[in-house]
C-alpha positions as a printed NumPy array, in Angstrom:
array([[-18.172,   6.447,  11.704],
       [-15.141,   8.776,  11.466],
       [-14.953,  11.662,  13.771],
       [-12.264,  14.355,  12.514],
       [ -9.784,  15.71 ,  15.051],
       [ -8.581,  19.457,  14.325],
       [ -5.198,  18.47 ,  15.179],
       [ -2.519,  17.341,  13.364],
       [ -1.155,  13.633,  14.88 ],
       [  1.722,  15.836,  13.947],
       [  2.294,  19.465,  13.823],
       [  3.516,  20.208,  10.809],
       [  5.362,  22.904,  10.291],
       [  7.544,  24.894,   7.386],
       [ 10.135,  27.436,   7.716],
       [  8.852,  29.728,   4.321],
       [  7.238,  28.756,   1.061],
       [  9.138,  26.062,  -1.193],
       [  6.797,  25.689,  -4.446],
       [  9.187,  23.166,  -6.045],
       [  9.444,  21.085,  -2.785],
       [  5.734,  20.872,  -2.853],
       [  5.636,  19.307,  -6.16 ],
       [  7.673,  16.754,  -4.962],
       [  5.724,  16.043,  -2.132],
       [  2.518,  15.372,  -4.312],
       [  3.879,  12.134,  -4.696],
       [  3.483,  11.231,  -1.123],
       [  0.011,  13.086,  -1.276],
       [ -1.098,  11.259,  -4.412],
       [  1.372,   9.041,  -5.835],
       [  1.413,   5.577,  -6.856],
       [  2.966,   4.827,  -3.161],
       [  1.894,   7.67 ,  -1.463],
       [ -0.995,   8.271,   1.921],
       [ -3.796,   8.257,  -0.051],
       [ -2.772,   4.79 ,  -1.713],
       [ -1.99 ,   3.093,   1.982],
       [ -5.052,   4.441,   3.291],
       [ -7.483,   3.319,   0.678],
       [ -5.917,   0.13 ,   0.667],
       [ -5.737,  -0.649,   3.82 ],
       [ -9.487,   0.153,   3.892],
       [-10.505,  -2.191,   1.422],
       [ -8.864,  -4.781,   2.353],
       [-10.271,  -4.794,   5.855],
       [-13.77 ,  -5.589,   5.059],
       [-13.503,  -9.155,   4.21 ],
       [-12.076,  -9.39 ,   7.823],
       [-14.602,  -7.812,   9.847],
       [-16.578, -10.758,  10.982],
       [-14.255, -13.137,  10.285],
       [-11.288, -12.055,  11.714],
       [-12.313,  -8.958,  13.773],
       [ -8.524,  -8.839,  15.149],
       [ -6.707,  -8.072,  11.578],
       [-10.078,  -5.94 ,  11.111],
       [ -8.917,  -3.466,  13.661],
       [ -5.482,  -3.855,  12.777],
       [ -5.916,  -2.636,   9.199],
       [ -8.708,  -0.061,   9.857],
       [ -6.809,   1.369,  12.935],
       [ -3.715,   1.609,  10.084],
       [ -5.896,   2.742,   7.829],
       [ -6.972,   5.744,   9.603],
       [ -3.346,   6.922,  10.655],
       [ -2.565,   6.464,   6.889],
       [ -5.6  ,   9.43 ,   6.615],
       [ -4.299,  11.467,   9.173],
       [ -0.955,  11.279,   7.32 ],
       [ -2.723,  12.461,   4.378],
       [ -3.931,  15.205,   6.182],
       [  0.007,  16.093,   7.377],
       [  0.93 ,  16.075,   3.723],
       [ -1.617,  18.295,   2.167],
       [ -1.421,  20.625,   5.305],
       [  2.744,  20.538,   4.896],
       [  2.251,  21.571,   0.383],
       [ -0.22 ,  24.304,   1.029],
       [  1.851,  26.039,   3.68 ],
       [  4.7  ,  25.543,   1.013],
       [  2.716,  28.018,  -1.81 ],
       [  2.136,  30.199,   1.287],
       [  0.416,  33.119,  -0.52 ],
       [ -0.379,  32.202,  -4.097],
       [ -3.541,  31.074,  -2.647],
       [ -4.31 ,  35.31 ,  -1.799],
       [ -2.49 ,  36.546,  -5.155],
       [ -4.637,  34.219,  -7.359],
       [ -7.552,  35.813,  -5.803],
       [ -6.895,  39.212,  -6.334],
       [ -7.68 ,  39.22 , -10.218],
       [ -6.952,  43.197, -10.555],
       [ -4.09 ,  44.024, -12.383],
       [ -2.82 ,  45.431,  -9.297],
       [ -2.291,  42.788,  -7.68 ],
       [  0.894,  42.028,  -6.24 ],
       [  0.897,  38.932,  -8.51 ],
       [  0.417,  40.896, -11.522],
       [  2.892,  43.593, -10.152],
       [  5.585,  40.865, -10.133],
       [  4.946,  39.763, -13.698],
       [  5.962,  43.537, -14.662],
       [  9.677,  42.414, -14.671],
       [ 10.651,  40.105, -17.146],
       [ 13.018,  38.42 , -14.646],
       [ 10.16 ,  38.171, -11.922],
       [  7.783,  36.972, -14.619],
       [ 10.154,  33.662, -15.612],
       [ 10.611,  33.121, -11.926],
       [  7.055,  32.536, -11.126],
       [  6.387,  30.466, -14.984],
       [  9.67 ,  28.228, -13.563],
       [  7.947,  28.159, -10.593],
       [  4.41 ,  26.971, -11.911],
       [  5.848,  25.063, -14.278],
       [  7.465,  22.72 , -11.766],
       [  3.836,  22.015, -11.036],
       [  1.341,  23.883, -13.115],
       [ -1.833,  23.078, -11.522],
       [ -1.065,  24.604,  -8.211],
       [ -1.116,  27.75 , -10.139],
       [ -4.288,  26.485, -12.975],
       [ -6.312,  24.483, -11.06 ],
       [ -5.575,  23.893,  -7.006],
       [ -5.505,  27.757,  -6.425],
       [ -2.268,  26.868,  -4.206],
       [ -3.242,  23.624,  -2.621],
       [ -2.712,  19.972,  -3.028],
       [ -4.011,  17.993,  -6.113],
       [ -4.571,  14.154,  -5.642],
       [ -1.9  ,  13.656,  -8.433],
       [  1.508,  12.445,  -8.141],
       [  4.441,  14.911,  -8.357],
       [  4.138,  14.583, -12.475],
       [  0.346,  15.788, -12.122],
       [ -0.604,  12.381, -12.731],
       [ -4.029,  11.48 , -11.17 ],
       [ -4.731,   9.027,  -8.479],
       [ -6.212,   6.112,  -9.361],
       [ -7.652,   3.029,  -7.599],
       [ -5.294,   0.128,  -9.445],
       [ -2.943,   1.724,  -6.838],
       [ -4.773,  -0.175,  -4.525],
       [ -3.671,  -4.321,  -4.149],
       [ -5.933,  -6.466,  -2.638],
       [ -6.374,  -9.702,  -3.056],
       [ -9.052, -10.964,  -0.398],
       [ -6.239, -13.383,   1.284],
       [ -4.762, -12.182,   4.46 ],
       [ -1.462, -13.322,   3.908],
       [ -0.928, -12.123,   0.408],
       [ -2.607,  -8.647,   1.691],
       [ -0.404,  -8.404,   4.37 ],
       [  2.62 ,  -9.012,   2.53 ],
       [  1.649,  -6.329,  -0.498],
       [  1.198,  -4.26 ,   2.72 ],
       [  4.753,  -4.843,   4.063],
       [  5.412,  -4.208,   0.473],
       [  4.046,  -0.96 ,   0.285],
       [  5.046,   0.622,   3.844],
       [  8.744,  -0.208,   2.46 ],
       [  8.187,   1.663,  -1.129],
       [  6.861,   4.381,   0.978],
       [  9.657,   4.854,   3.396],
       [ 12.545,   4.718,   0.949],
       [ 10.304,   8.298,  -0.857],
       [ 10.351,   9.713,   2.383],
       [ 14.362,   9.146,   2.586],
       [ 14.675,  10.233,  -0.852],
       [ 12.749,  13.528,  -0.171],
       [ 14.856,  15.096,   2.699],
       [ 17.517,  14.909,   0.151],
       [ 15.471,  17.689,  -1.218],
       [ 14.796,  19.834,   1.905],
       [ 17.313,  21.737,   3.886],
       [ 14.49 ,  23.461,   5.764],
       [ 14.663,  21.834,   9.107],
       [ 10.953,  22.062,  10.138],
       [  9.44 ,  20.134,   7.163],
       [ 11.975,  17.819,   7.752],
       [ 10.952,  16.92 ,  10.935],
       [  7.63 ,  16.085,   9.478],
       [  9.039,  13.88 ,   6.875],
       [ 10.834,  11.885,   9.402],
       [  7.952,  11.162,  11.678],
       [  6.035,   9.886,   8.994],
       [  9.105,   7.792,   7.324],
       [  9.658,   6.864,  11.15 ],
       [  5.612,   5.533,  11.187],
       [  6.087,   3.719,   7.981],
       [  8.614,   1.836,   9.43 ],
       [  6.119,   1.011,  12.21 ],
       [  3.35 ,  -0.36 ,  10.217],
       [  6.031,  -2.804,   8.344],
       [  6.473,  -4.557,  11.466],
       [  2.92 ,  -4.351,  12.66 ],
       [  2.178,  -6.266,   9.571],
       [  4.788,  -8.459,   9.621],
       [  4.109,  -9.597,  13.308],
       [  0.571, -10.156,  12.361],
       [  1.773, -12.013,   8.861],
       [  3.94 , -14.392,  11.02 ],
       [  0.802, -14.801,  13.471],
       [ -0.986, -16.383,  10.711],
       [  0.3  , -19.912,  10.425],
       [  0.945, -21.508,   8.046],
       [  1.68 , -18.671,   6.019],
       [  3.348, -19.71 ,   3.54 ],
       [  2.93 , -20.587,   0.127],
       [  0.546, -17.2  ,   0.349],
       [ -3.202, -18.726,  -0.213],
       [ -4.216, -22.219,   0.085],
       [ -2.67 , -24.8  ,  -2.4  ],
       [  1.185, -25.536,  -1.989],
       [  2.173, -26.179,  -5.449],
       [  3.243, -28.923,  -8.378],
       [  6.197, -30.144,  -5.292],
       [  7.919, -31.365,  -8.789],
       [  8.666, -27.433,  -9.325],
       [  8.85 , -25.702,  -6.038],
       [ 12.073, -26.483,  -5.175],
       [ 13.678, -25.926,  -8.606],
       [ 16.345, -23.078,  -9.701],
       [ 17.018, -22.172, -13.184],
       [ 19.902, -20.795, -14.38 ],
       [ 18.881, -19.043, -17.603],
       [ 21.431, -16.662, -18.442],
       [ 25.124, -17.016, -19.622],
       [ 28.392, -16.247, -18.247],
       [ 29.381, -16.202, -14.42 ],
       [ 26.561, -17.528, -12.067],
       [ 25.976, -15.848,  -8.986],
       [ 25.114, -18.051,  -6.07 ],
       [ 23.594, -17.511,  -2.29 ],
       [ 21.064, -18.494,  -0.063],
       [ 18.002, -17.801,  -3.101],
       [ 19.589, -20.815,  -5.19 ],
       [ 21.567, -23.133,  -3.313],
       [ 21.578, -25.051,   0.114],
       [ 18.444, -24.947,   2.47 ],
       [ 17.812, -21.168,   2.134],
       [ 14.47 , -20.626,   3.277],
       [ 13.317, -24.118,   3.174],
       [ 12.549, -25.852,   5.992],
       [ 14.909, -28.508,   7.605],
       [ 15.499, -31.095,   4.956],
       [ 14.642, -29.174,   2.132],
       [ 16.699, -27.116,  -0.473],
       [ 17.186, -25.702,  -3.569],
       [ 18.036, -27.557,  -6.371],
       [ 20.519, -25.821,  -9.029],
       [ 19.575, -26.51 , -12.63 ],
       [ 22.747, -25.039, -14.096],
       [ 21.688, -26.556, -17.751],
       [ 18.016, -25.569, -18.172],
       [ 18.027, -26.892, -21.624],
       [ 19.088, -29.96 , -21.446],
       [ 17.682, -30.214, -18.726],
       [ 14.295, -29.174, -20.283],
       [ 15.075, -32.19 , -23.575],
       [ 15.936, -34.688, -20.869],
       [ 12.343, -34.186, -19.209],
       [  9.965, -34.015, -22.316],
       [  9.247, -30.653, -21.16 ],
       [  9.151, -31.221, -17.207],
       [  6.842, -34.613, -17.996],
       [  9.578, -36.6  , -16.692],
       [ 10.574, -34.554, -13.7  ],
       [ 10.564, -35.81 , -10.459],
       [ 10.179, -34.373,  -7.009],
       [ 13.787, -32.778,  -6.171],
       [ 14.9  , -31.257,  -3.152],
       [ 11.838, -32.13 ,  -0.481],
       [ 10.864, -35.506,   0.836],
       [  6.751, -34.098,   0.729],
       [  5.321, -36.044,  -2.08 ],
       [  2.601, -34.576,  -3.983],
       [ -0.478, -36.367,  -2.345],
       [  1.091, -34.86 ,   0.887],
       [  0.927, -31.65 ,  -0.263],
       [ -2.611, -31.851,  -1.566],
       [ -3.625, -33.464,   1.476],
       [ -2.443, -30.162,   3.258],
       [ -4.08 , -28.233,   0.797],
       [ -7.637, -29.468,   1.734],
       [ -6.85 , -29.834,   5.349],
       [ -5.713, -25.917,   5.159],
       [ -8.517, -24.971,   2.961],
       [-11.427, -26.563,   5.362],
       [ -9.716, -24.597,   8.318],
       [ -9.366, -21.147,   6.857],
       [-12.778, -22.145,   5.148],
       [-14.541, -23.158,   8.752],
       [-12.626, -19.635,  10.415],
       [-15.097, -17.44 ,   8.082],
       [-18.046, -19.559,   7.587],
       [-18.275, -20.346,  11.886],
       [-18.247, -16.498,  12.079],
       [-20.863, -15.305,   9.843],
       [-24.385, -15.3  ,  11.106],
       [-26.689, -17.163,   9.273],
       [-30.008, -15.337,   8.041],
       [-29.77 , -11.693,   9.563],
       [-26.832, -10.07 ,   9.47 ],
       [-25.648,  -6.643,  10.97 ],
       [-21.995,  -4.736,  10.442],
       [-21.672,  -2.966,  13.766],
       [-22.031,  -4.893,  17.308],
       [-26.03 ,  -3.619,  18.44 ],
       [-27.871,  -6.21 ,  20.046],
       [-30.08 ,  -7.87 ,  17.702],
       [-33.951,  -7.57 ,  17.902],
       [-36.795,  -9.342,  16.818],
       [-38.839,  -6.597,  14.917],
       [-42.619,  -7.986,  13.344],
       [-42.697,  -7.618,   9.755],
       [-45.247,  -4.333,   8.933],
       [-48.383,  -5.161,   7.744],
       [-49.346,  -5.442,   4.046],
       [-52.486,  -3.009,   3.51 ],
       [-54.232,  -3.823,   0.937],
       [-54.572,  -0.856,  -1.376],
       [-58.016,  -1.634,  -2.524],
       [-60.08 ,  -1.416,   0.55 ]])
């Protein structure tokens, strides 16, 4: 159940109208890494977790619904940007002050630049915001990532809170007017937020890492190929331990052909830069997959099943009557 607030979480305000700012804000509105994309996917993702792992559950819902509210601050923040077009559109008299301002030919080109920087605030929204990116685009759901593992979610949602901050930083390069700007920076400020809410509850999960269940061919995981010519560029993602753990590192293969002739096509290769052998690592895998397995499967009811937390009942089934009597 949603109940809707009549306030803003913040109150948005603008200084005077800025058509060609709100186009650019569509793309927080309904853009590929916009509100409308975190919310949605933060939604779905949260009901394989309800029973299972009620705690992520309320993380992502609680997200979620900020992420709406958000929404909300956007779309209120573009229509007070066509302040007025809204009225003029209305008034379909040739009187109007809208038409009055066409009679000049430079007036006229203003207002076409003006609608062209977004054309369907002026041919289809009326002067409000489209779900469309800034391009008029359309929202669509293969915005939304989610892959039904908490630890790959969570990381596509660090993922996406950091794609959506850097738009907000790139937008108040585009706003001098000081009161949208505050807006933009509480909700680049709250972005920043939910990347570290999801990263604390990413490094709660443990393991966490390879992302899902199976740990990989160890033959291969430890392996860097160099596969380009010239100068090589080296650092902590190709040599020493990096992010391994202790006694483990990255192994530099600085001739991928050969290398590649030597092993028959990786047949030959053998486990480089870790002491787990294979059977060790599939051992983990099935001891990690009956665990996160048993999490779900102890938490799901068995026969009757209910989403919200009402005390159960024992109800009689109703009573067939026979329709022939």
């Amino acid at each position: 159940m949603f109940h809707h607030v009549k306030e803003l979480q913040f109150n948005a305000r603008v200084s005077k109208p800025d058509p060609r700012f709100a186009s650019l804000l569509l793309e927080q509105f309904g853009g590929a890494n916009g509100e409308l994309k975190a919310a949605m996917q933060y939604f779905v993702q949260s009901f394989g977790l309800r029973q299972s792992h009620p705690q992520y559950y309320d993380l992502l819902m609680d997200i979620a619904t900020e992420e709406f509210s958000h929404l909300e601050i956007v779309g209120a923040t573009i229509t007070m940007l066509l302040d007025g077009l809204n009225g003029q559109l209305k008034e379909a008299s040739e009187q109007s002050d809208l038409m009055k301002l066409l009679g000049g030919k430079g007036a006229k080109e203003s207002i076409i630049h003006e609608a062209m920087v977004s054309p369907q605030f002026a041919a289809l929204s009326g002067g409000g915001p489209t779900p469309t990116n800034s391009q008029g685009v359309p929202w669509q759901g293969s915005y939304v990532n989610s892959n039904g593992d908490l630890t790959v979610d969570l990381r596509s949602d660090m993922a996406a809170e950091s794609r959506a901050k850097i738009v907000y930083e790139y937008l108040l390069q585009f706003t001098d007017d000081p009161l949208v700007r505050e807006s933009l920076q509480f909700l680049m400020a709250r972005e920043i937020a939910h990347f570290q809410m999801f990263g604390a509850a990413l490094e709660s999960v443990q393991p966490n890492f390879p992302p899902g269940i199976l740990q990989g061919e160890q033959r291969f995981t430890h392996l860097y190929f160099n596969m380009s010519n010239g100068a090589s560029a080296r650092g902590p993602w190709n040599q020493g331990q990096g992010p391994w753990r202790p006694g483990e590192q990255w192994v530099y293969i600085d001739d991928p052909v050969t290398q590649v002739r030597e092993t028959r096509g990786q047949l030959d290769t053998t486990t480089l830069g870790t002491t787990m052998s294979q059977e060790q690592a599939d051992s983990l895998a099935k001891e990690l997959g009956k665990k996160r397995s048993s999490q779900i499967k102890e938490k799901i009811p068995k026969g009757e099943n209910q989403w919200s937390s009402y005390p159960q009942t024992n109800t009689a089934s109703p009573t067939t009557v026979d329709s022939a009597k």
